[in-house]
C-alpha positions in Angstrom: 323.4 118.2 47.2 322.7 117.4 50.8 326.3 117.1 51.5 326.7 121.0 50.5 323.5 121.5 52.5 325.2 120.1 55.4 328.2 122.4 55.1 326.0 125.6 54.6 324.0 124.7 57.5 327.4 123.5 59.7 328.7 127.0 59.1 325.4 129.3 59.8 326.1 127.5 62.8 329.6 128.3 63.3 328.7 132.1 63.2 327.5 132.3 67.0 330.2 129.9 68.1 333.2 131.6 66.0 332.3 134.7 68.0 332.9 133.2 71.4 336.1 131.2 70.9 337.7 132.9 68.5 338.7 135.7 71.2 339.0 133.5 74.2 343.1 134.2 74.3 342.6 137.3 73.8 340.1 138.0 77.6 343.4 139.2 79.1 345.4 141.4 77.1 341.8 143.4 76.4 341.6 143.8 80.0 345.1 145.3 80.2 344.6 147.6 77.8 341.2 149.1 78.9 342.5 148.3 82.9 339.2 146.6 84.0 339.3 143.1 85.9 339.3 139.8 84.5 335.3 139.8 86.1 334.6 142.8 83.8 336.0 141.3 80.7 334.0 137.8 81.4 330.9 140.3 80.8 331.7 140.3 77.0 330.9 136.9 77.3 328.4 137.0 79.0 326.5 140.0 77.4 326.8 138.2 74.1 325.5 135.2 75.2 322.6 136.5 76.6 321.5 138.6 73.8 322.4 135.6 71.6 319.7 133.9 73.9 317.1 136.4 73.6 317.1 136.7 69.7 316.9 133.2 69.5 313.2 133.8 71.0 312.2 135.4 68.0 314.3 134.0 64.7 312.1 131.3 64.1 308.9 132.8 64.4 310.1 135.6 62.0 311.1 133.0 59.7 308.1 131.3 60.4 306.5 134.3 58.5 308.6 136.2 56.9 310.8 133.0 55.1 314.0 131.9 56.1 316.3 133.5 53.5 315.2 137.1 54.3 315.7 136.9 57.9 319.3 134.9 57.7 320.4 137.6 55.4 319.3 140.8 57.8 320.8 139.0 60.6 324.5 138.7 58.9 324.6 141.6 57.6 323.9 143.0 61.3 326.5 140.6 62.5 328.8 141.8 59.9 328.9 145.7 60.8 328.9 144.7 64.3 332.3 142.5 63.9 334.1 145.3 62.4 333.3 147.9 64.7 334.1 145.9 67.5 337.6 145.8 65.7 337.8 149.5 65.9 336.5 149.7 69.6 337.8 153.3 71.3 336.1 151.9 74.8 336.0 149.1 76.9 332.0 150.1 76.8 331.9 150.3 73.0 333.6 146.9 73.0 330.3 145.4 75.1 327.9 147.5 73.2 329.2 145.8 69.6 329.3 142.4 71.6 325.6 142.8 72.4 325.1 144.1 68.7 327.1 140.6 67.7 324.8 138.3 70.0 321.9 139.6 68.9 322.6 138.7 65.5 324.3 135.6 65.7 321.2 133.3 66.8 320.0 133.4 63.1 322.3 130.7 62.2 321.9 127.9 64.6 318.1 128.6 64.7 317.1 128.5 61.1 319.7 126.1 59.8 317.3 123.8 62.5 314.3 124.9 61.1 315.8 124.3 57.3 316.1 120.5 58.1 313.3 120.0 59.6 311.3 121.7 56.6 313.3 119.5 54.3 314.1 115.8 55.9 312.2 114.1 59.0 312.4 111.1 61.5 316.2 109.2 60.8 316.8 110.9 58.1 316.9 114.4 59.8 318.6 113.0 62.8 321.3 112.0 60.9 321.5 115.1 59.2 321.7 117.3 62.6 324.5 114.8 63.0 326.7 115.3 60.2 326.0 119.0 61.2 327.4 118.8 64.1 330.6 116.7 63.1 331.2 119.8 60.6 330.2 122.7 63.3 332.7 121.2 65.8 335.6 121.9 63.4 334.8 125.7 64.5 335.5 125.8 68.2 338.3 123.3 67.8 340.2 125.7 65.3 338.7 129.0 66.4 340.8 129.8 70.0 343.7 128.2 68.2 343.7 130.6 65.2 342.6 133.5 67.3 345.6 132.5 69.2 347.9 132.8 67.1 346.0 136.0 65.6 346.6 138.1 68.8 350.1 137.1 69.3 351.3 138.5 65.9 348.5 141.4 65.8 346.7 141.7 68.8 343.6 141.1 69.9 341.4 143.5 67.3 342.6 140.8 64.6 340.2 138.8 65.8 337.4 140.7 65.3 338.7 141.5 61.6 338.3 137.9 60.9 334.7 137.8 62.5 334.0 140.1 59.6 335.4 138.4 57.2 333.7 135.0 58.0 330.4 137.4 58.0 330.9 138.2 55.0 331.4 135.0 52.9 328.6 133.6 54.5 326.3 136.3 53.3 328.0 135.3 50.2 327.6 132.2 50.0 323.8 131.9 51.5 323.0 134.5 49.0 324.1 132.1 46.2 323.6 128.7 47.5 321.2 128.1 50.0 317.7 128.0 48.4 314.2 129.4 50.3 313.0 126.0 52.1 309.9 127.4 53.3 307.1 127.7 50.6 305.0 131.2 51.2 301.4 129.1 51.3 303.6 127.4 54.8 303.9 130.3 56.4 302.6 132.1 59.0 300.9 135.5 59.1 302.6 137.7 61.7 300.0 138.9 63.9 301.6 139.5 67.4 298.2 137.8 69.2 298.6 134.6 67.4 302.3 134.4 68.0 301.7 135.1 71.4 299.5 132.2 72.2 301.8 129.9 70.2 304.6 131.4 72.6 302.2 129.7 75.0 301.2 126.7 73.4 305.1 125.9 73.1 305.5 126.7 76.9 302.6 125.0 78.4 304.4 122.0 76.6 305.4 120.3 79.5 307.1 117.5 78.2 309.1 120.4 75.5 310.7 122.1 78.4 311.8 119.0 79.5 313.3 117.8 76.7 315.2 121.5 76.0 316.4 121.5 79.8 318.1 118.2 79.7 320.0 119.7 76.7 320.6 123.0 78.0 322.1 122.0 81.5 324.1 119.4 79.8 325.6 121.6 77.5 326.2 124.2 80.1 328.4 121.8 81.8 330.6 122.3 78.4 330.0 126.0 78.9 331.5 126.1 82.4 335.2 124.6 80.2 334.4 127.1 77.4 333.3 130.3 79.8 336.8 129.4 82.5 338.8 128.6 78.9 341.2 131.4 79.5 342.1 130.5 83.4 341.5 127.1 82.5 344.1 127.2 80.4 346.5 129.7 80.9 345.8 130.1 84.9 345.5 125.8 85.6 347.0 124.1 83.1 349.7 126.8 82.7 350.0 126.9 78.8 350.0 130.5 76.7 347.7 132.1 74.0 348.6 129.6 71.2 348.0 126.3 73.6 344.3 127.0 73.6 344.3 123.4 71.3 345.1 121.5 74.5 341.5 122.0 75.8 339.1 122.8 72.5 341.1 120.1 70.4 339.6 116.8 72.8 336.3 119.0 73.6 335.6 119.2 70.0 337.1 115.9 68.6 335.1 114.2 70.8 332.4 115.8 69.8 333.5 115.7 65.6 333.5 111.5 66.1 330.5 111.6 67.8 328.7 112.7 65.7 330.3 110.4 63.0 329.3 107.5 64.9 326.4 109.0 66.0 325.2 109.5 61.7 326.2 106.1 60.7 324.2 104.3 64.0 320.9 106.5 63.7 319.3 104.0 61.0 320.3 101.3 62.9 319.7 102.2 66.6 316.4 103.1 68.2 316.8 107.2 69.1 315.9 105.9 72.9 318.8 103.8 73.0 321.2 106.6 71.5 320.2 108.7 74.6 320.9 106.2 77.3 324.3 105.3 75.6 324.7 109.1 75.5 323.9 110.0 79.0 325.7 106.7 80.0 329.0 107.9 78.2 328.7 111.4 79.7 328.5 110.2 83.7 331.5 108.1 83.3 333.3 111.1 81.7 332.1 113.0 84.9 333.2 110.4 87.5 336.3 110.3 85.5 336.7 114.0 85.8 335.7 114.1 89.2 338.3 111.3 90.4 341.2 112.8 88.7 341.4 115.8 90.0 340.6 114.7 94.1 343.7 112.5 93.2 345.7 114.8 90.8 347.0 118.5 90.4 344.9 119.3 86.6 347.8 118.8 84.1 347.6 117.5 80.1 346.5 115.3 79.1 344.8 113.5 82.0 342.6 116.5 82.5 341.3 117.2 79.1 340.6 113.8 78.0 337.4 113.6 80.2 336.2 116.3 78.1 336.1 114.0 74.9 334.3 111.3 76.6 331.9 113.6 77.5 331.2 115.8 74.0 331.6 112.1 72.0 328.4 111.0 74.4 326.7 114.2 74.1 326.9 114.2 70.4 324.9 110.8 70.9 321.9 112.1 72.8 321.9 115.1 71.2 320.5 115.0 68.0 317.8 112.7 69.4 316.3 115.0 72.1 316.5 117.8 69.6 314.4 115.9 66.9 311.6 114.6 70.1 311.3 117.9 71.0 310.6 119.4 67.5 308.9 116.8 66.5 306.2 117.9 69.1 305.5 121.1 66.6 305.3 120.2 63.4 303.4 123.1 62.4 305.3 125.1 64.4 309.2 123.8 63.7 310.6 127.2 63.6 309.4 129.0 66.8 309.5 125.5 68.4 313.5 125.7 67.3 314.1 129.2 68.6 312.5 128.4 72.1 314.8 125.0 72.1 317.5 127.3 71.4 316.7 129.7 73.6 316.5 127.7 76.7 319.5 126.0 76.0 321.8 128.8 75.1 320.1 131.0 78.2 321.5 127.9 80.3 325.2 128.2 78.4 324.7 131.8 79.6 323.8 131.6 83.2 326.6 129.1 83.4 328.9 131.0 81.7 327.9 134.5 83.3 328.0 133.4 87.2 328.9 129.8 88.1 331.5 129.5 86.1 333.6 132.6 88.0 332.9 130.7 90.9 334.6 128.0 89.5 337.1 128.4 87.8 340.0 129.2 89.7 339.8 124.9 90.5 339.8 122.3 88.2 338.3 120.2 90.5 335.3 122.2 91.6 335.1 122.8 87.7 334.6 118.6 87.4 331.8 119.1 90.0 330.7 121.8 88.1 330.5 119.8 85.0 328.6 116.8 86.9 325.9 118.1 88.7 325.1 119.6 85.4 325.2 116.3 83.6 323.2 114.8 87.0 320.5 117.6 86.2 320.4 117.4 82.1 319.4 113.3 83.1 317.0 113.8 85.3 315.1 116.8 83.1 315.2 113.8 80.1 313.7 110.7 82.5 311.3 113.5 83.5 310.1 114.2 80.0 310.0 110.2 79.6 307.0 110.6 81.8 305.3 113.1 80.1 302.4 111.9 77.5 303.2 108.7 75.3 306.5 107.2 74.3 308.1 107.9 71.5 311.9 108.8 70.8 312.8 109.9 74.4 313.0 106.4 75.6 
């Protein structure tokens, strides 16, 4: 049972991320065809990522009161309608419009599957469930820019979208038919907009919360600067075409996939504190290894990829740890607490995305800095937090 629980909640997951690789090879043939600049078309990145931001604000207190069920299904059958008629786009503006439509929706996943664990597991138990989430998630941005590679070069780049839909759709199937209510009505909030207001506060005036969201969110924007630059990266840097996307996301995401394998099997075994360090300690030699290669180096495969695993197999060490601290600081609270964790951290993948990483990413070594002073900022956020109140799993 909690192994099909795991793959449910993987792919509610996978909805948001889907929609942002799964088009990646795509960035410049849809500039050609509706003639705007390769800064233009980074905008339906960047548009989607911050309305999937914003949402994120709000999915956990609605299922909070409302259930979680109800609100998943609203949100992909939204998602859904938006897919398709970004297939059909007549304009380079309809094309954003759908891609706000899409962001706005996607959140659901990512924040409720959260909130679903921590309704139903706690402590180790629910830390090594987040992990053998995330070992089944990462299969989605490893495959998704190579099959939307290959979808665009043999029927363009509104295939993509058709398969966005289709993916929307089975999920709505399959929630609808597998994926019980975990939150009992006598748990739930009423939804008065005063009181959610001042737990909106509660969670913000949370010093040690912020903290703890930060370090994840400015880590994982360092990722975001690769996944935001994927198509100069790839094509631009490394010189590779629409079906080679593999070449970055496959080490990215592998890392990340065995990770989160070790990371399940160890989280019994090894304090959550020490997790972290080894996390954060994995990460900065990824960086300096990053950093060093490319002074040296021009960026070629696979020297300048395999950084990128080091650093997602330490990240999916820390991760899951930070995310339980910082939760765990709710508990009457877990799904708004999940939507604001998630909204600072994807509002970080989209500030990164949206206007460092076009700074950046006609270099693969000021991308390495990039990725690095993120990294050095994530650290400092989490020994920050270790300050705050008493110790528990921080470290």
């Amino acid at each position: 049972m909690h192994r099909w629980l795991t793959v449910i909640l993987a792919c509610l997951g996978m909805v948001g991320a889907l929609a942002i690789d799964t088009y990646l090879p795509s960035i410049p043939a849809i500039g050609r065809e509706f003639a705007v600049s390769p800064v233009a078309v980074q905008q339906t990145l960047s548009l989607y990522l911050f309305a999937f931001a914003f949402m994120m604000l709000f999915y956990g207190t609605l299922s909070d009161s409302f259930g979680r069920r109800p609100v998943l299904m609203v949100a992909l059958a939204l998602y859904t309608l938006a897919s398709i008629a970004a297939a059909w786009s007549p304009s380079f503006g309809w094309l954003l419009a759908c891609r706000v439509l899409q962001g706005l929706a996607a959140g659901a996943g990512s924040v409720i599957s959260a909130a679903v664990v921590q309704d139903r597991f706690s402590g180790a138990q629910a830390q090594r469930m987040m992990s053998h989430m995330m070992m089944v998630f990462g299969l989605a941005p490893a495959i998704a820019p190579v099959l939307g590679g290959y979808l665009h070069v043999t029927f363009g780049w509104r295939a993509t979208f058709v398969f966005l839909f289709l993916f929307g759709v089975a999920m709505m199937l399959v929630c609808w038919r597998a994926l019980p209510e975990s939150l009992p009505p006598a748990k739930r909030h009423p939804f008065h907009p005063a009181v959610i207001a001042r737990n909106y506060l509660m969670v913000l005036a949370r010093r040690e919360f912020l903290l703890l969201a930060l370090s994840l969110g400015l880590v994982f924007g360092g990722l975001s600067l690769y996944i935001g630059s994927a198509a100069q990266f790839v094509m631009g840097i490394l010189h590779k075409s629409e079906t080679d996307f593999a070449w970055m996301f496959i080490p990215l995401i592998g890392g990340m996939v065995l990770g989160s394998a070790v990371g399940g099997k160890l989280a019994h075994r090894v304090s959550a504190s020490a997790m972290v360090w080894l996390g954060y300690g994995l990460m900065g030699l990824s960086g300096l290894w990053s950093v060093a290669y490319n002074l040296l180096w021009s960026a070629a495969v696979p020297w300048a990829v395999l950084p990128l695993a080091l650093f997602s197999f330490g990240l999916a060490f820390a991760m899951p740890a930070i995310q339980n601290a910082a939760l765990a600081l709710f508990p009457e609270n877990r799904g708004l607490a999940a939507s604001m964790q998630s909204f600072i951290q994807m509002m970080s993948f989209a500030l990164v995305s949206g206007f460092l990483a076009p700074l950046l990413f006609d270099s693969a070594l000021k991308l390495a800095g990039g990725l690095a002073a993120c990294l050095a900022a994530g650290f400092l956020c989490w020994r920050l937090a270790a300050h705050q109140g008493p110790p528990h799993a921080r470290g």
